[in-house]
C-alpha positions in Angstrom: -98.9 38.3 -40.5 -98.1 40.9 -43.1 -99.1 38.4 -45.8 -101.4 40.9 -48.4 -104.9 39.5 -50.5 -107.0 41.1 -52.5 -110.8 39.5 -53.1 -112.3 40.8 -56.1 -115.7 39.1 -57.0 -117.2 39.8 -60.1 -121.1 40.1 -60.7 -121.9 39.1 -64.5 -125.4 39.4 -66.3 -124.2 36.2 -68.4 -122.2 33.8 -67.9 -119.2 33.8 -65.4 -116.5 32.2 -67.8 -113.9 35.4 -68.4 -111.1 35.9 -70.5 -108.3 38.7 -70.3 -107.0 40.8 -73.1 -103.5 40.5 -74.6 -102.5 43.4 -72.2 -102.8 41.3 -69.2 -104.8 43.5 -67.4 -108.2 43.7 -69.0 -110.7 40.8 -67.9 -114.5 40.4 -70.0 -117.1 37.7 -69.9 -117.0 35.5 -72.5 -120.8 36.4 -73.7 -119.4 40.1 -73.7 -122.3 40.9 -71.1 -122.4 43.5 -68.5 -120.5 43.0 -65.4 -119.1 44.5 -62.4 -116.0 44.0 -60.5 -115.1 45.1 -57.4 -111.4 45.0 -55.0 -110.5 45.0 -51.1 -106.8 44.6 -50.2 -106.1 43.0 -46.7 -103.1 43.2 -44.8 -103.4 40.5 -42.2 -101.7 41.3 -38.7 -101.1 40.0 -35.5 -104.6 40.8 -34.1 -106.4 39.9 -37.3 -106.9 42.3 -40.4 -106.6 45.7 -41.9 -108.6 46.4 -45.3 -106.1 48.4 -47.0 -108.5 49.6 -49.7 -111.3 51.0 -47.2 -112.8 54.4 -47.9 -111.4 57.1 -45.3 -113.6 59.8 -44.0 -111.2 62.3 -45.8 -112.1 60.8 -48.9 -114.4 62.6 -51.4 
């Protein structure tokens, strides 16, 4: 409990080798193809999970 992971799969038109930019943040396919990445947060707790990232119902 209160350990904290995020998963974030990315879905590439090419290949699936990436490489990040010099500013540490920035990750492209290799190929330079489309992709799309997405992120969910967990928070595990003592009865099992909380997704930290989830859309509220307050949320535009």
């Amino acid at each position: 409990p209160g350990h904290v992971f995020t998963i974030e799969p990315m879905i590439n038109e090419g290949v699936h080798q990436d490489e990040t930019w010099p500013d540490n943040w920035t990750a492209v396919t290799r190929d330079g193809k489309r992709s799309a990445q997405f992120e969910h947060m967990l928070l595990v707790t003592e009865t099992g999970c909380e997704v930290l990232s989830r859309r509220l119902e307050t949320s535009p």
